[in-house]
C-alpha positions in Angstrom: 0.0 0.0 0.0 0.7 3.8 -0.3 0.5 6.5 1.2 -2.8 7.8 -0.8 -4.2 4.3 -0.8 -3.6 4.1 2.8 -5.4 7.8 3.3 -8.3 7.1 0.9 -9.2 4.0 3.2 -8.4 5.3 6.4 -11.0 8.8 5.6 -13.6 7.0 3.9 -14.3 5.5 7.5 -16.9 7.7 9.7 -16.3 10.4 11.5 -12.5 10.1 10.5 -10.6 13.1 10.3 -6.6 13.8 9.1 -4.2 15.8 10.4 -0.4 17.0 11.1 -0.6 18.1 14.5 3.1 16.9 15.6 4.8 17.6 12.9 4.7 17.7 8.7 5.7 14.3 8.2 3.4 12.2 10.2 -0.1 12.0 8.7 -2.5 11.3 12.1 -5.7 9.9 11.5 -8.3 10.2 14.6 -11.8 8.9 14.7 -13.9 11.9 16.9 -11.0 13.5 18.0 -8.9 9.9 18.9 -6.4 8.4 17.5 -6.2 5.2 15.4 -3.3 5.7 13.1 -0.3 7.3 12.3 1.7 7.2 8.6 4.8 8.4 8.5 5.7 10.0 5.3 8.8 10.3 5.3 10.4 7.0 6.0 11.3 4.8 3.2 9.9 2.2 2.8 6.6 4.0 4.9 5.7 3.3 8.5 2.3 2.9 10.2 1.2 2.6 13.8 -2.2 1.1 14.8 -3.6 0.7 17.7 -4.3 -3.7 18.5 -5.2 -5.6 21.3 -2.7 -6.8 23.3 -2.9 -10.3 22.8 -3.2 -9.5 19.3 -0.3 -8.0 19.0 2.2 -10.4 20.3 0.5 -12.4 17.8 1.2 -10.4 15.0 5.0 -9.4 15.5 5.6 -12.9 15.7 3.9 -13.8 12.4 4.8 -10.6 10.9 8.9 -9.4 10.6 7.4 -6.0 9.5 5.5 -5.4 12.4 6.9 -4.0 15.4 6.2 -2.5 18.7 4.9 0.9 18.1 7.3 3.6 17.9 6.7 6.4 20.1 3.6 4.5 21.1 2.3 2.4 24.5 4.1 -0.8 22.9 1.2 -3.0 24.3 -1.3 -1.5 22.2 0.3 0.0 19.7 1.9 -1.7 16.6 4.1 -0.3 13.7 3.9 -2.0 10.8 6.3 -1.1 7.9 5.0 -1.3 4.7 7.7 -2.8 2.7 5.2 -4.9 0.6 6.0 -8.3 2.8 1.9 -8.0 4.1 -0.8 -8.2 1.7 -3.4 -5.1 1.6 -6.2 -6.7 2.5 -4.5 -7.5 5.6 -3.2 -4.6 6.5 -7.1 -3.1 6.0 -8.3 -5.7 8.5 -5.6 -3.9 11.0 -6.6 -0.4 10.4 -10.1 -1.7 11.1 -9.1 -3.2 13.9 -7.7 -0.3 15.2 -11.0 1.9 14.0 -12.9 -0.2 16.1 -10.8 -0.6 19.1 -11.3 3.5 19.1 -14.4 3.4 18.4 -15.5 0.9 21.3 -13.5 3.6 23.7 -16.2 6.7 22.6 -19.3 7.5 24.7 -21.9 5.8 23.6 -24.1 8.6 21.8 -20.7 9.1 20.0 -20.6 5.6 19.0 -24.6 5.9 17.5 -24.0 8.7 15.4 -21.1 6.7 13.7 -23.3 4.0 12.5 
């Protein structure tokens, strides 16, 4: 995936809006003002960091070389994948979904309603 690619998918989500508020490199992406990924623009190949479950994780940087503990992140929620075309995109999709929803499950619940 790509940078655009990655964007297009992550904003067509609801109630997802983009922004650089740490610096103009990192592309955040928050669902109602929280966080659920961050793309780093200017590594090569690109970096992202999604939020998982815990157990999930684990799971993942063991099956995964390109995913790592989040980088600048809570490392035991936080992945960083980098996207140097060893993980399919449809799997990486399932992650930022994951993460969407892990978000998501965290708003209040009239929050939550207006999203479906």
């Amino acid at each position: 995936m790509n940078s655009e690619s990655i964007r297009d998918y992550c904003i067509a989500k609801p109630g997802v809006t983009e922004s650089f508020p740490f610096d103009e490199v990192t592309l955040v992406f928050k669902v109602s003002g929280k966080i659920f990924a961050l793309l780093s623009l200017d590594n090569q190949p690109l970096t992202l960091a999604l939020k998982c479950d815990p157990e999930r994780a684990l799971q993942l940087r063991d099956m995964f070389p390109a995913v790592r503990p989040g980088y600048h992140m809570n490392k035991m929620h936080w992945n960083t994948i980098t996207l140097d075309g060893t993980v399919r995109t449809n799997q990486i999709q399932e992650w930022i979904d994951h993460s969407y929803e892990l978000v998501k499950k965290g708003l209040p619940k009239a929050v939550r309603e207006q999203l479906n």
